[in-house]
BALOSE-254226 format. One record per residue: residue number from 1; x, y, z of N, C-alpha, C, O in turn. Coordinates in steps of 0.1 Angstrom, whole numbers. Layout:
     k    n.c1    n.c2    n.c3   ca.c1   ca.c2   ca.c3    c.c1    c.c2    c.c3    o.c1    o.c2    o.c3
   NUM       X       Y       Z       X       Y       Z       X       Y       Z       X       Y       Z
...
//
This chain:
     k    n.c1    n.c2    n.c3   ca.c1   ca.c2   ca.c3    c.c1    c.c2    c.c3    o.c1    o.c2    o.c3
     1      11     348     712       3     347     724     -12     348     720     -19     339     725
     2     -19     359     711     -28     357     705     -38     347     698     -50     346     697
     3     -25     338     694     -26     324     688     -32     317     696     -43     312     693
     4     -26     313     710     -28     306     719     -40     311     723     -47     302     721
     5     -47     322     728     -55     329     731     -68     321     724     -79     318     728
     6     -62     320     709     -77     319     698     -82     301     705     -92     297     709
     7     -72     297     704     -70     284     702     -77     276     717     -83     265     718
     8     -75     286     726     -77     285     743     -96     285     745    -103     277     751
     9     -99     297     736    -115     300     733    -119     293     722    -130     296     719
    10    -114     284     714    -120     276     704    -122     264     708    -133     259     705
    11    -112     255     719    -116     247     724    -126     246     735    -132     236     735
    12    -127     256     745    -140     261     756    -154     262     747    -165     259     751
    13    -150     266     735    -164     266     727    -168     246     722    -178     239     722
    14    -158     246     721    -160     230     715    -168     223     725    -180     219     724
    15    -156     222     739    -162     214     749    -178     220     752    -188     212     751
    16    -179     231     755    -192     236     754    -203     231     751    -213     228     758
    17    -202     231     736    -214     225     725    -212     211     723    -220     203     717
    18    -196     205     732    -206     191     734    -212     186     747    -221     177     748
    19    -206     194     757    -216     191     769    -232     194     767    -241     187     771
    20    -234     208     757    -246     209     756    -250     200     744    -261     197     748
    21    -248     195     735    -254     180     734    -257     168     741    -267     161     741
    22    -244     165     747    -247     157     757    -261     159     767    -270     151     768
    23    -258     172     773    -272     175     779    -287     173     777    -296     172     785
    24    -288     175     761    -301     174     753    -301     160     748    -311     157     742
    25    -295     154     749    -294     139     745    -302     132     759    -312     124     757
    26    -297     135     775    -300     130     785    -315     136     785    -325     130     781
    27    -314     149     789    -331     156     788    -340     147     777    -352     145     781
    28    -335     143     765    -348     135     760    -349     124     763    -359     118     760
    29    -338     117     773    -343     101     781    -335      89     770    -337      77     769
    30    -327      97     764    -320      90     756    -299      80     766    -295      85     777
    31    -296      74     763    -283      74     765    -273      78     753    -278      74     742
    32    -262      84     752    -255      89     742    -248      76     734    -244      77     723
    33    -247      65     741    -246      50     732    -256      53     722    -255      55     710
    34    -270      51     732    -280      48     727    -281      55     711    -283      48     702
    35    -280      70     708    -283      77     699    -270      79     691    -271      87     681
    36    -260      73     694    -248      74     686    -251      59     679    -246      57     668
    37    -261      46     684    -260      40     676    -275      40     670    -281      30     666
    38    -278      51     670    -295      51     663    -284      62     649    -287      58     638
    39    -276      70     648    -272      79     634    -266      65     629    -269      62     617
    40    -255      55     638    -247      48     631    -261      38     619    -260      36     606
    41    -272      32     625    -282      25     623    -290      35     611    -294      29     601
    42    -293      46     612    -294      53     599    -290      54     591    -296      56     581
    43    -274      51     592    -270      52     577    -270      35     572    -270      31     560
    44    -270      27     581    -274      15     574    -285      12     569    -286       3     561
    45    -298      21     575    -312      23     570    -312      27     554    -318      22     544
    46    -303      36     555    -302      42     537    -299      32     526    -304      30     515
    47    -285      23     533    -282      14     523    -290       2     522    -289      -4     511
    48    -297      -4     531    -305     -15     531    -314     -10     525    -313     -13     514
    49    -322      -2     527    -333       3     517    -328       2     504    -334      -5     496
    50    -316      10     501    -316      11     482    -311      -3     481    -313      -8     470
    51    -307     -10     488    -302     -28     487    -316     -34     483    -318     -40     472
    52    -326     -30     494    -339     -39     493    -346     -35     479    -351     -43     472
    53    -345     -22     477    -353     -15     465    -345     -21     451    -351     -17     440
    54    -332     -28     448    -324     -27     440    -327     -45     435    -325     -49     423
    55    -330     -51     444    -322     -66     450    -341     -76     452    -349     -78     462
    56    -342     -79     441    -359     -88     445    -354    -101     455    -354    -101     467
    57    -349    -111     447    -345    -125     447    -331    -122     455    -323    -117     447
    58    -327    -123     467    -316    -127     478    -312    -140     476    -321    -148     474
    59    -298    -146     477    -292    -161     479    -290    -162     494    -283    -153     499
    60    -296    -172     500    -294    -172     508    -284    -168     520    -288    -166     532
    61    -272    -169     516    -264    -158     521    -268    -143     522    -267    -136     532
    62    -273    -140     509    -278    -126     513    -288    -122     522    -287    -111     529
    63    -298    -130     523    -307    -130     534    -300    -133     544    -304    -123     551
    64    -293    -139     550    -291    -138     564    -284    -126     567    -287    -123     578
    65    -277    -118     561    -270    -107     563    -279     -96     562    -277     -85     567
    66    -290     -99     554    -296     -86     553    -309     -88     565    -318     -80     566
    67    -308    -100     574    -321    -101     586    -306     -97     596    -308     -88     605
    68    -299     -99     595    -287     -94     607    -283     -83     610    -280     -80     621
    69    -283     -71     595    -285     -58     597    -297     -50     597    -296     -37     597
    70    -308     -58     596    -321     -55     598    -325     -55     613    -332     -46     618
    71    -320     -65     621    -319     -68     635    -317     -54     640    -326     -48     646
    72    -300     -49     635    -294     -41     644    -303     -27     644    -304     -21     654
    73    -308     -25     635    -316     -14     629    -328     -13     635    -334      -2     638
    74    -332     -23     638    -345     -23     644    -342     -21     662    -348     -13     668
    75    -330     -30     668    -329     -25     680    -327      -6     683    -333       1     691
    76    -316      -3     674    -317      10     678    -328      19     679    -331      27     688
    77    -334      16     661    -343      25     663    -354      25     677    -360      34     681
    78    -354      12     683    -362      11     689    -361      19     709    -368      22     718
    79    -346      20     704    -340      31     716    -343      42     718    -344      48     729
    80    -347      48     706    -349      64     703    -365      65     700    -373      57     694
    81    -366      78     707    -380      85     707    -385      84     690    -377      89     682
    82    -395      80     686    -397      81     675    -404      96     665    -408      97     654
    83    -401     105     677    -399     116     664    -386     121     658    -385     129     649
    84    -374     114     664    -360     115     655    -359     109     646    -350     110     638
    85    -371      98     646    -373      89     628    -387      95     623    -393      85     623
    86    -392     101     621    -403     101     613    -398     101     598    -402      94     588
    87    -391     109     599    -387     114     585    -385      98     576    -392      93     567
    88    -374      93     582    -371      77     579    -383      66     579    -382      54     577
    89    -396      72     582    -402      58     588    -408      52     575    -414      42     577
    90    -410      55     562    -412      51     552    -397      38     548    -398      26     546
    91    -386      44     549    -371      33     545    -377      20     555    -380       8     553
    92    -377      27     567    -383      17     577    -391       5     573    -388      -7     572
    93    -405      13     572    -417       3     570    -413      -8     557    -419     -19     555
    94    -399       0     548    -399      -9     538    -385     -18     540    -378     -24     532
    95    -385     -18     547    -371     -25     553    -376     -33     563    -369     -43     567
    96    -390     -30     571    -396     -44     579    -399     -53     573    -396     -64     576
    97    -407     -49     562    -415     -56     551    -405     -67     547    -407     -79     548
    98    -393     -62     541    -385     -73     538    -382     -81     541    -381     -91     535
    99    -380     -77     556    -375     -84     565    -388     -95     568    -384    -106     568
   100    -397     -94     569    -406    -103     572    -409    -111     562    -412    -122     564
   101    -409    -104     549    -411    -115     535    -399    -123     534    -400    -134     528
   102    -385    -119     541    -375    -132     543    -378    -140     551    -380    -151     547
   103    -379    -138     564    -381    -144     579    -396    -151     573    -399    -160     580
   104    -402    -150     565    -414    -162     561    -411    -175     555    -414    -187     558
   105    -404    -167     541    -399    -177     531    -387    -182     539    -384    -192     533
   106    -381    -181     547    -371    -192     553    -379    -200     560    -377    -212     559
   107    -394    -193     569    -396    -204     576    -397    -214     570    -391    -224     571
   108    -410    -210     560    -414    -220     553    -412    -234     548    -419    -244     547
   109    -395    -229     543    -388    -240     534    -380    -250     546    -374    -260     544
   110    -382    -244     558    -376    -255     566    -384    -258     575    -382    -267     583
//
């Protein structure tokens, strides 16, 4: 009975602390899509960064995938208040950059 007891107050704590995220998610003017796909878009921030920092010369295949997950990255971040990225805004600035020294050199050549 105890058991059940623990188990009865473990879950009341759970739901708890996600309503109250949820709550602070709405209070910053965010939607919880919105900021579930601004962490998911973070962690592709990490890998496109060490990709871009790793990777000079892209084959064209590579470039289009890496302007496609640069896209997605850029819409989210662009959901979210930008003091939940400061920290990131350096991977960022170097992950526009790329993005734009690709999006040139394609124009160019066609």
């Amino acid at each position: 009975m105890e058991f059940l007891a623990i188990i009865v107050i473990l879950l009341t704590v759970i739901l708890f602390l996600t309503l109250l995220a949820v709550y602070q998610i709405k209070m910053a003017g965010m939607n919880v899509k919105d900021f579930w796909s601004f962490i998911q878009a973070n962690e592709t921030l990490d890998k496109l960064y060490a990709f871009s920092i790793k990777y000079e010369k892209l084959s064209p295949q590579q470039q289009i995938l890496f302007l496609a997950e640069a896209e997605k990255i850029f819409d989210a971040f662009d959901k979210v208040p930008d003091a939940l990225w400061e920290e990131e805004y350096a991977k960022y600035m170097e992950i526009l950059n790329k993005y734009k020294d690709i999006k040139l050199v394609r124009w160019e050549s066609q």
